[in-house]
N, CA, C and O atoms as a Tinker XYZ file with bonds, in Angstrom:
   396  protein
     1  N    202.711000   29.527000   87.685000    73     2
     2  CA   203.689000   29.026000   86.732000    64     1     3
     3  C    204.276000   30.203000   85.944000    63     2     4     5
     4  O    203.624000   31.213000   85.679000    81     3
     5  N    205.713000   29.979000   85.543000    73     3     6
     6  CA   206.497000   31.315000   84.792000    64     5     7
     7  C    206.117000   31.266000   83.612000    63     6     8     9
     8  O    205.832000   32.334000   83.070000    81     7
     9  N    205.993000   29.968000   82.834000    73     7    10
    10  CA   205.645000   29.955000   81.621000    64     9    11
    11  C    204.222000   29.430000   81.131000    63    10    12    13
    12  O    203.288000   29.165000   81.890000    81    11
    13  N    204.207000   29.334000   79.898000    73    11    14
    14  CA   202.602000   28.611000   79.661000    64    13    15
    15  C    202.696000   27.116000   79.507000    63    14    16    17
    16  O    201.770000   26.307000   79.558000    81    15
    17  N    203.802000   26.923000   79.338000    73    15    18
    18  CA   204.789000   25.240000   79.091000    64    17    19
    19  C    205.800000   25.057000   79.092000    63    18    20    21
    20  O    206.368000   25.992000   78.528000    81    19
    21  N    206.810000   23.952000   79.595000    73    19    22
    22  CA   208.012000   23.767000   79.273000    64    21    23
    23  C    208.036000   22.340000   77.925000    63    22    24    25
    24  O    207.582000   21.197000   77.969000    81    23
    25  N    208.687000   23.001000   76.973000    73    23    26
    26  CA   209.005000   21.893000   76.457000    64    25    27
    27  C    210.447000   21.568000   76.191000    63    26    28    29
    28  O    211.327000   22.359000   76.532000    81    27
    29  N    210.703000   20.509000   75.634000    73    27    30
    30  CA   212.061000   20.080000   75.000000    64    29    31
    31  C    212.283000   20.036000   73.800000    63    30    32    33
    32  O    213.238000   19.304000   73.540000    81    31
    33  N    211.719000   20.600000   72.765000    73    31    34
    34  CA   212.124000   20.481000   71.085000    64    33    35
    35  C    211.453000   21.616000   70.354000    63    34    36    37
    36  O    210.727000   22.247000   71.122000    81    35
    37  N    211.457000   22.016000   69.297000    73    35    38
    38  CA   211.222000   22.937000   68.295000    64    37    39
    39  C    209.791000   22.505000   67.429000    63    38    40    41
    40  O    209.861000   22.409000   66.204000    81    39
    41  N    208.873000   22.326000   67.936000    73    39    42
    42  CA   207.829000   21.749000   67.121000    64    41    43
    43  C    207.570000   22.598000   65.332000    63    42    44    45
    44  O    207.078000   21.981000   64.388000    81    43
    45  N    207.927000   23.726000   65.271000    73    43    46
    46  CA   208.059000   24.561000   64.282000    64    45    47
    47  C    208.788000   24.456000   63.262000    63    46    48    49
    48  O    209.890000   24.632000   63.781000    81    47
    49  N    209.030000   24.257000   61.921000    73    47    50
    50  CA   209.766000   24.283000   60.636000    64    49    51
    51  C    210.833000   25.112000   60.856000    63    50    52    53
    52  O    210.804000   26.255000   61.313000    81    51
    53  N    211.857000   24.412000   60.472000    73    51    54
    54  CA   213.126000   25.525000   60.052000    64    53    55
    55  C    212.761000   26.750000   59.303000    63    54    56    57
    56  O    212.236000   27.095000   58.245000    81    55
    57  N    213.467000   27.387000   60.708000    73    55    58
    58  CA   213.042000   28.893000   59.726000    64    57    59
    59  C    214.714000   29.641000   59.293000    63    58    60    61
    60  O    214.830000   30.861000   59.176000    81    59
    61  N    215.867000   28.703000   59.102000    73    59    62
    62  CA   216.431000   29.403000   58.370000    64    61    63
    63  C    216.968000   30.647000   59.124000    63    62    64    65
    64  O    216.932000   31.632000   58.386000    81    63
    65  N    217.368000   30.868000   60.141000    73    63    66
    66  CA   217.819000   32.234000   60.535000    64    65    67
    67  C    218.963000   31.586000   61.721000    63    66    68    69
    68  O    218.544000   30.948000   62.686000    81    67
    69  N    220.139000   31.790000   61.550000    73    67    70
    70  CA   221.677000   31.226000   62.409000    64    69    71
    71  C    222.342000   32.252000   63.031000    63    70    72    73
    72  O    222.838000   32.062000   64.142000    81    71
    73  N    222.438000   33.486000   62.385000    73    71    74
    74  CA   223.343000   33.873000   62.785000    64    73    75
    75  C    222.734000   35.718000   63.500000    63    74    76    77
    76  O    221.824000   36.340000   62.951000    81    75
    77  N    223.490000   36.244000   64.745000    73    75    78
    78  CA   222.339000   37.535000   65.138000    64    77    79
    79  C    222.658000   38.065000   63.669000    63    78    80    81
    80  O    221.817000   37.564000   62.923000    81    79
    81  N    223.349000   38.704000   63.107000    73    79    82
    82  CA   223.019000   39.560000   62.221000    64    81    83
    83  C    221.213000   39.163000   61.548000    63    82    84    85
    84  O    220.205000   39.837000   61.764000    81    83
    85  N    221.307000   37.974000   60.785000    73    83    86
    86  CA   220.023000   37.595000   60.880000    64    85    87
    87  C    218.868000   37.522000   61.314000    63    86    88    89
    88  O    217.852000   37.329000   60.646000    81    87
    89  N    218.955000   37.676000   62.502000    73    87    90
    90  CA   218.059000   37.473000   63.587000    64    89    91
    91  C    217.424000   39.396000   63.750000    63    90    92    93
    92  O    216.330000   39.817000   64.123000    81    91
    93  N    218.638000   40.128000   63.296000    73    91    94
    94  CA   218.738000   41.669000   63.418000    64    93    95
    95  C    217.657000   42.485000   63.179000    63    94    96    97
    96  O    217.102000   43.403000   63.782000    81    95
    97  N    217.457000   41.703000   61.779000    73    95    98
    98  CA   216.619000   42.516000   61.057000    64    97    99
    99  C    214.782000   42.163000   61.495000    63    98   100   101
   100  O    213.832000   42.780000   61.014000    81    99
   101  N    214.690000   41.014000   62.515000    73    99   102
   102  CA   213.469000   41.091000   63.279000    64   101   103
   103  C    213.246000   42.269000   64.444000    63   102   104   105
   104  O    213.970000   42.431000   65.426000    81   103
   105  N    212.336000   42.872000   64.172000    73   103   106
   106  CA   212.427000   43.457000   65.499000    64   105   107
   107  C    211.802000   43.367000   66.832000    63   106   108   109
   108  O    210.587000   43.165000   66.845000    81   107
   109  N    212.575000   43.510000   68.229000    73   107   110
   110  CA   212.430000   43.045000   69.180000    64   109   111
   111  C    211.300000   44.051000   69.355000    63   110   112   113
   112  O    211.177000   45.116000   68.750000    81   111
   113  N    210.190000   43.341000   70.632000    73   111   114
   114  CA   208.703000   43.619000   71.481000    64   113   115
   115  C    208.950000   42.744000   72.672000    63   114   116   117
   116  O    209.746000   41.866000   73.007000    81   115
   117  N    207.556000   43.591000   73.330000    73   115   118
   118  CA   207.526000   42.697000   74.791000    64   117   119
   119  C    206.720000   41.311000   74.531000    63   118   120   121
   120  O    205.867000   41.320000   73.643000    81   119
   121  N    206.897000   40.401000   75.094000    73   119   122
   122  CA   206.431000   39.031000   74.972000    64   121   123
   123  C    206.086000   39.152000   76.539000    63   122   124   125
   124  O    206.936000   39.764000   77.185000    81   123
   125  N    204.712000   38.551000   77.423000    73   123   126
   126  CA   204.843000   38.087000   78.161000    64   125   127
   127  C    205.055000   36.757000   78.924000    63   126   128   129
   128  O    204.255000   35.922000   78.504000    81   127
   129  N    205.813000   36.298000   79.849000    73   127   130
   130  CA   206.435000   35.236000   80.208000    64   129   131
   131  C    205.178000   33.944000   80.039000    63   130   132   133
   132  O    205.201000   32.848000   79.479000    81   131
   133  N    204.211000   34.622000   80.748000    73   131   134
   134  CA   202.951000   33.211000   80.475000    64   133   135
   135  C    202.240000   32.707000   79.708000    63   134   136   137
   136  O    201.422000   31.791000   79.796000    81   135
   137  N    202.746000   33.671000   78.506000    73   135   138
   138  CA   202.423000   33.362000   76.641000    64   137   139
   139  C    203.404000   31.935000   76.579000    63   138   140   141
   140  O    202.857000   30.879000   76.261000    81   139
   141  N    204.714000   31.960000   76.866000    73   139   142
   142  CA   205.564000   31.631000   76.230000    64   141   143
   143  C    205.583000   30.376000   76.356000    63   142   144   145
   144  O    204.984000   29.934000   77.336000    81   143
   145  N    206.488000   29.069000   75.121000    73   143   146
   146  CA   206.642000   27.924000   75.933000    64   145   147
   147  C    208.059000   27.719000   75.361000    63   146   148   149
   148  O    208.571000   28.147000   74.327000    81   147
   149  N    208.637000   26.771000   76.550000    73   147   150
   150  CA   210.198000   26.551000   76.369000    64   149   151
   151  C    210.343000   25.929000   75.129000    63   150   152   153
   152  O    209.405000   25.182000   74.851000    81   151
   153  N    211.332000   26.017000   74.208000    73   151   154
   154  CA   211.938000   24.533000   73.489000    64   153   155
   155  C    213.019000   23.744000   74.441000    63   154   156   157
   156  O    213.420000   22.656000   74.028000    81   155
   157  N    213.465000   24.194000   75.581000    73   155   158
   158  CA   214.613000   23.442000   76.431000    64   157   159
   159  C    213.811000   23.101000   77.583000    63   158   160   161
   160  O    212.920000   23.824000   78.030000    81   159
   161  N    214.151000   21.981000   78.051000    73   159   162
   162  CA   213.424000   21.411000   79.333000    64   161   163
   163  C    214.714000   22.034000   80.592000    63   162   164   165
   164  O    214.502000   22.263000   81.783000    81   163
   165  N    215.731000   22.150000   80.006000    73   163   166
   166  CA   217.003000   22.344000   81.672000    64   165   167
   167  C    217.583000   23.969000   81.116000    63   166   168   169
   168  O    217.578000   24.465000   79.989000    81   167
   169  N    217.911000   24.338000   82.027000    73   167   170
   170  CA   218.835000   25.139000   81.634000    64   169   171
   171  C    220.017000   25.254000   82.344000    63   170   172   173
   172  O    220.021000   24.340000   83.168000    81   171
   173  N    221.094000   25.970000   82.444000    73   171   174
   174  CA   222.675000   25.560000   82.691000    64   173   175
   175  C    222.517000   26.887000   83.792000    63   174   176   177
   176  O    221.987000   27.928000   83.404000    81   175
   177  N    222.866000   26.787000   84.749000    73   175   178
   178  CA   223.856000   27.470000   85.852000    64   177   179
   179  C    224.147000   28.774000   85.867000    63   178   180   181
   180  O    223.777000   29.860000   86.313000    81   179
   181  N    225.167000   28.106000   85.034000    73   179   182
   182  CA   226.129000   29.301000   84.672000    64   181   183
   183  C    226.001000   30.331000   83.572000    63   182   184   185
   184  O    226.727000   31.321000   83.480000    81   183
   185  N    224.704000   29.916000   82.480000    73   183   186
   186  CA   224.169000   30.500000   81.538000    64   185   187
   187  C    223.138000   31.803000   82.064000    63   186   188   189
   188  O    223.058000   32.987000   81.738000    81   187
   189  N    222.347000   30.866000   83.125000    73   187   190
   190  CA   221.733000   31.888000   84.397000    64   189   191
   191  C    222.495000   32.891000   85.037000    63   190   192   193
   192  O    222.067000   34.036000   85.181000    81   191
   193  N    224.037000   32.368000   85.582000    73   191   194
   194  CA   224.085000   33.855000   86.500000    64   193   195
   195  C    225.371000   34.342000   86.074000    63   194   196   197
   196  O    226.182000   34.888000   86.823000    81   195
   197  N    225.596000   34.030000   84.306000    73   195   198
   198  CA   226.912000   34.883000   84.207000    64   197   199
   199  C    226.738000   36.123000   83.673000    63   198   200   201
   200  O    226.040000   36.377000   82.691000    81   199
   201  N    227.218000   36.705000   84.160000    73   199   202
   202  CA   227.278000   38.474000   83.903000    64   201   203
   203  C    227.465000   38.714000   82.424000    63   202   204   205
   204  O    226.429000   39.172000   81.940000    81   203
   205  N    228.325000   38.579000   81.641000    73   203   206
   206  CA   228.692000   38.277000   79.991000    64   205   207
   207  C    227.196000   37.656000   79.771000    63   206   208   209
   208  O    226.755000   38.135000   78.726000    81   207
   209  N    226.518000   37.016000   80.203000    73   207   210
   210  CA   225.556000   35.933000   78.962000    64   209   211
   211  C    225.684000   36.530000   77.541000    63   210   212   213
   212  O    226.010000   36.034000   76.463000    81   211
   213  N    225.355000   37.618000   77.878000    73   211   214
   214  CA   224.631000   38.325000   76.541000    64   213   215
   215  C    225.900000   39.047000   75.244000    63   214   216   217
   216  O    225.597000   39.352000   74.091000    81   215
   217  N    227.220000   39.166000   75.835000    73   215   218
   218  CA   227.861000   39.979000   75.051000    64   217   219
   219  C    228.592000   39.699000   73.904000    63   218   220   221
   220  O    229.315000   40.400000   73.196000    81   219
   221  N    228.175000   38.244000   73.852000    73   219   222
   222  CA   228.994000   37.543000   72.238000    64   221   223
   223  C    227.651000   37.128000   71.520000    63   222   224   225
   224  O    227.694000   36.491000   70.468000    81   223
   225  N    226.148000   37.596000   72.259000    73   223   226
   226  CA   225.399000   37.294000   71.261000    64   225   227
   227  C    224.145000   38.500000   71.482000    63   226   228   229
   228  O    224.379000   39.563000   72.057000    81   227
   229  N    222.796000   38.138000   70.926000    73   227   230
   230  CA   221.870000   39.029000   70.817000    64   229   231
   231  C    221.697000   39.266000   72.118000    63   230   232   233
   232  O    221.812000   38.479000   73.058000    81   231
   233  N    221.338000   40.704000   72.116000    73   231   234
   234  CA   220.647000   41.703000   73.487000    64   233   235
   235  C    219.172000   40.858000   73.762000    63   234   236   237
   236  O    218.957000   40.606000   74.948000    81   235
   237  N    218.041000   40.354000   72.675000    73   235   238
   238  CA   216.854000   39.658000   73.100000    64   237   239
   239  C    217.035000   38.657000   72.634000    63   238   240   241
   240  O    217.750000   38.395000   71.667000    81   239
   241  N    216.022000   37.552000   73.655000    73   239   242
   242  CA   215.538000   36.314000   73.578000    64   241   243
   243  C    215.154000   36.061000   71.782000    63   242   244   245
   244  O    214.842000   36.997000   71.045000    81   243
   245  N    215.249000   34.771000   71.375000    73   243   246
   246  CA   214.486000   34.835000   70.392000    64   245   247
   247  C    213.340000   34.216000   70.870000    63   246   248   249
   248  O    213.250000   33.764000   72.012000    81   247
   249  N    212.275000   34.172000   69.860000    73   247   250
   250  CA   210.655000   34.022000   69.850000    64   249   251
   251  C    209.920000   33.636000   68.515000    63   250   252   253
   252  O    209.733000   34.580000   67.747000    81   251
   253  N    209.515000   32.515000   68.152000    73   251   254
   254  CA   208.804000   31.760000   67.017000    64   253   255
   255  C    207.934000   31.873000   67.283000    63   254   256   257
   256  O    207.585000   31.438000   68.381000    81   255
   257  N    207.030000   32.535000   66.437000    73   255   258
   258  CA   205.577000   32.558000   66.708000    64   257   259
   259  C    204.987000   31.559000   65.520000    63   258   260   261
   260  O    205.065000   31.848000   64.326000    81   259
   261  N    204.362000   30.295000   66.046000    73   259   262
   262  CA   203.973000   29.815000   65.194000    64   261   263
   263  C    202.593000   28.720000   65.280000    63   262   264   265
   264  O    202.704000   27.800000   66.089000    81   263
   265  N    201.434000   28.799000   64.546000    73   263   266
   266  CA   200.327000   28.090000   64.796000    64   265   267
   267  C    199.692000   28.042000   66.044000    63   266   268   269
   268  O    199.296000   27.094000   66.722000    81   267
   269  N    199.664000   30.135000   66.329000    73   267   270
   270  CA   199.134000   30.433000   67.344000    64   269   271
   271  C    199.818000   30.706000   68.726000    63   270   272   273
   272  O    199.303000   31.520000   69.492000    81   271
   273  N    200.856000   30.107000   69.029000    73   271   274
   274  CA   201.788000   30.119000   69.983000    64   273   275
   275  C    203.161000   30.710000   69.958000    63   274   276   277
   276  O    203.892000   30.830000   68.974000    81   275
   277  N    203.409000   31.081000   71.261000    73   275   278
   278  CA   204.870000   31.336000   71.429000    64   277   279
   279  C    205.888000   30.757000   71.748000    63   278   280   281
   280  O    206.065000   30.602000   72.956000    81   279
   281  N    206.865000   30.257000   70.841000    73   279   282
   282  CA   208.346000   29.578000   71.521000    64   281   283
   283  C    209.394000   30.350000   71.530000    63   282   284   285
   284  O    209.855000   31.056000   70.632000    81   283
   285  N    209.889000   30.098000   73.055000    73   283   286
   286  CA   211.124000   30.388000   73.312000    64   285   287
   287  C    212.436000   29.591000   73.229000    63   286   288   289
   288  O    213.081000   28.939000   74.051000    81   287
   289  N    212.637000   29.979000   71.523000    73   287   290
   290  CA   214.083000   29.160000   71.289000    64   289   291
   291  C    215.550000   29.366000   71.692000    63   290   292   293
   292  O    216.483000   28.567000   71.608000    81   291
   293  N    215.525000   30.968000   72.272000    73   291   294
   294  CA   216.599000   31.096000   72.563000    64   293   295
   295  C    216.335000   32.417000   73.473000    63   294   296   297
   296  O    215.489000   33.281000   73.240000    81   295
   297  N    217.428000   32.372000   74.779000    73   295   298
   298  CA   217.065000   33.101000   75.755000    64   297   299
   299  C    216.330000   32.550000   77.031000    63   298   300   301
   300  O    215.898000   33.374000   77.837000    81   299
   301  N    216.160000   31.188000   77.266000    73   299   302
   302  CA   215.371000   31.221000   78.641000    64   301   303
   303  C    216.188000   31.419000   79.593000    63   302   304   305
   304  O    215.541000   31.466000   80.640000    81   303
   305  N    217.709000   31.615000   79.844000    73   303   306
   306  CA   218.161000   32.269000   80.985000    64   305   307
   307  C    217.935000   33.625000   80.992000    63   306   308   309
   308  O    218.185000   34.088000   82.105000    81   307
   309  N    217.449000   34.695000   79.960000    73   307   310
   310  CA   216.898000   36.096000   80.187000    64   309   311
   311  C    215.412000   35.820000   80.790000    63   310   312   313
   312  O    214.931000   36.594000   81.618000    81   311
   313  N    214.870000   34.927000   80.430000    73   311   314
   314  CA   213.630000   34.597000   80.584000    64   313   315
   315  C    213.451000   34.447000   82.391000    63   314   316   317
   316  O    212.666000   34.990000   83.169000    81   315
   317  N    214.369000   33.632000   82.562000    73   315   318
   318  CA   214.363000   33.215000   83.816000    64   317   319
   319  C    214.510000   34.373000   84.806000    63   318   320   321
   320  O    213.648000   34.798000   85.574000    81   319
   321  N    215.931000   34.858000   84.618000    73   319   322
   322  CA   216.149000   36.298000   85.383000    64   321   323
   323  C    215.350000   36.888000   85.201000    63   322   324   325
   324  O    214.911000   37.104000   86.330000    81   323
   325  N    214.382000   37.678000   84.116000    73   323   326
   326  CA   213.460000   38.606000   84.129000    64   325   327
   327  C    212.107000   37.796000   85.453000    63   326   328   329
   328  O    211.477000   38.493000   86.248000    81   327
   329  N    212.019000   36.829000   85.386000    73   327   330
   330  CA   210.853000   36.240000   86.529000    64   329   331
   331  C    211.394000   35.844000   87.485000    63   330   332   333
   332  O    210.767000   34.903000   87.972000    81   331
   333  N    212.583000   36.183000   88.207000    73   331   334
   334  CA   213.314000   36.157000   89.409000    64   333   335
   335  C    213.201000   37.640000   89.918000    63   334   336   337
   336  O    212.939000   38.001000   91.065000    81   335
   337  N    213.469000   38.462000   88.756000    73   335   338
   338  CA   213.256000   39.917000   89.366000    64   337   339
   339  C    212.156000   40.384000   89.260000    63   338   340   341
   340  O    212.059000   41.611000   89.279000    81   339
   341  N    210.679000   39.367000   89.080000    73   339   342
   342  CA   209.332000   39.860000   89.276000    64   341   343
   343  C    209.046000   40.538000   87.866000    63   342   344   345
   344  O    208.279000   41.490000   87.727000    81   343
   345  N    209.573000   40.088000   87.104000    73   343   346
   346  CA   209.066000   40.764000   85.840000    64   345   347
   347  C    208.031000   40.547000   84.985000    63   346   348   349
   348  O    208.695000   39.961000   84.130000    81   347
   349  N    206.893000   40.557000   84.526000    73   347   350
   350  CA   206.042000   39.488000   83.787000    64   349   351
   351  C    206.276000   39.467000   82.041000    63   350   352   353
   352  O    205.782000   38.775000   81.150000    81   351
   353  N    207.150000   40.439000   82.049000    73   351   354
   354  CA   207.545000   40.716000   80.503000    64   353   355
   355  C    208.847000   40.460000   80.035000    63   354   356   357
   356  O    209.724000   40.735000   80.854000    81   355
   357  N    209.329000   39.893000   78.661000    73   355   358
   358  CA   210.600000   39.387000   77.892000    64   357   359
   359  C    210.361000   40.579000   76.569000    63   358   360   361
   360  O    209.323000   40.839000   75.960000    81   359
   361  N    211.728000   41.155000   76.414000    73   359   362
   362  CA   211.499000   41.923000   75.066000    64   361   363
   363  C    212.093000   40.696000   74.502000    63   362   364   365
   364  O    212.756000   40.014000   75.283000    81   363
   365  N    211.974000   40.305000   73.310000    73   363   366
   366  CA   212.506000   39.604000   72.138000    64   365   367
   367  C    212.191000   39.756000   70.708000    63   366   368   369
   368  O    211.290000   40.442000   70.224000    81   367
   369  N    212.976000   39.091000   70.155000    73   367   370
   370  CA   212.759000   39.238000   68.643000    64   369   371
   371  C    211.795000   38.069000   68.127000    63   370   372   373
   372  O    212.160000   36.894000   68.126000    81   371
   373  N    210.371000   38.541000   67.632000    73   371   374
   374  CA   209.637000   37.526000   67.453000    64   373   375
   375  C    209.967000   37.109000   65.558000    63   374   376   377
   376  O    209.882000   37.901000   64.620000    81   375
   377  N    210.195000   36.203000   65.525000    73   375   378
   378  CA   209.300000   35.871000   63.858000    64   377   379
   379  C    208.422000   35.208000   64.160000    63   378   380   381
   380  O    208.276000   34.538000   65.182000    81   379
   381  N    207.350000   35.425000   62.749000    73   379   382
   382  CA   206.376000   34.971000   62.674000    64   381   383
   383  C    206.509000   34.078000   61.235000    63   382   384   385
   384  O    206.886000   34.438000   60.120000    81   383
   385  N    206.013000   32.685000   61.761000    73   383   386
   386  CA   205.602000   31.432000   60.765000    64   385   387
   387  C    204.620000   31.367000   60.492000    63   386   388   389
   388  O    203.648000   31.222000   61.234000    81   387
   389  N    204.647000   31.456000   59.393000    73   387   390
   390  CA   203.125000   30.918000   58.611000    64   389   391
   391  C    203.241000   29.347000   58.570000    63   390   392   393
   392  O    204.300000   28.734000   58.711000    81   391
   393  N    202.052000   28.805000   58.366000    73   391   394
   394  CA   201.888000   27.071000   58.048000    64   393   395
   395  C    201.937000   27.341000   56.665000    63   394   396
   396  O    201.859000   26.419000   55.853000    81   395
């Protein structure tokens, strides 16, 4: 399996962070793929194999670390490509939640 779970929702508290500038000031690490679990159950196509994905938004995945675990809220088409090209690692920008 690529991941440690797929899910469909955000089990984690708003954490308040919208926009990359925001997101900026986390700094990105390697995450590995079988830590991680989805917040999206599908992903889109064309989100997967368009060349642009990345250039109107952040260079890494984001990553909620929260009550022990890893979610991937944003980025599972990097996610995906990185484990198509045999990769076992995602750099992203983690925050970390406290309860």
């Amino acid at each position: 399996m690529i991941f440690k779970a797929i899910g469909d929702s955000r089990p984690y508290p708003d954490h308040g962070l919208t926009t990359p500038k925001e997101w900026a000031d986390v700094p990105p690490r390697q995450v590995r793929l079988d830590e991680l679990i989805t917040t999206k159950a599908t992903l889109s196509l064309d989100a997967l194999l368009a060349e642009d994905s990345t250039f109107f938004g952040d260079l890494f995945a984001h990553v909620i670390q929260w009550r022990g675990s890893l979610y991937l809220e944003d980025g599972l088409h990097r996610a995906v490509r990185s484990a198509l090209h045999q990769r076992a690692v995602l750099h992203a920008r983690v925050l970390v939640l406290d309860d």
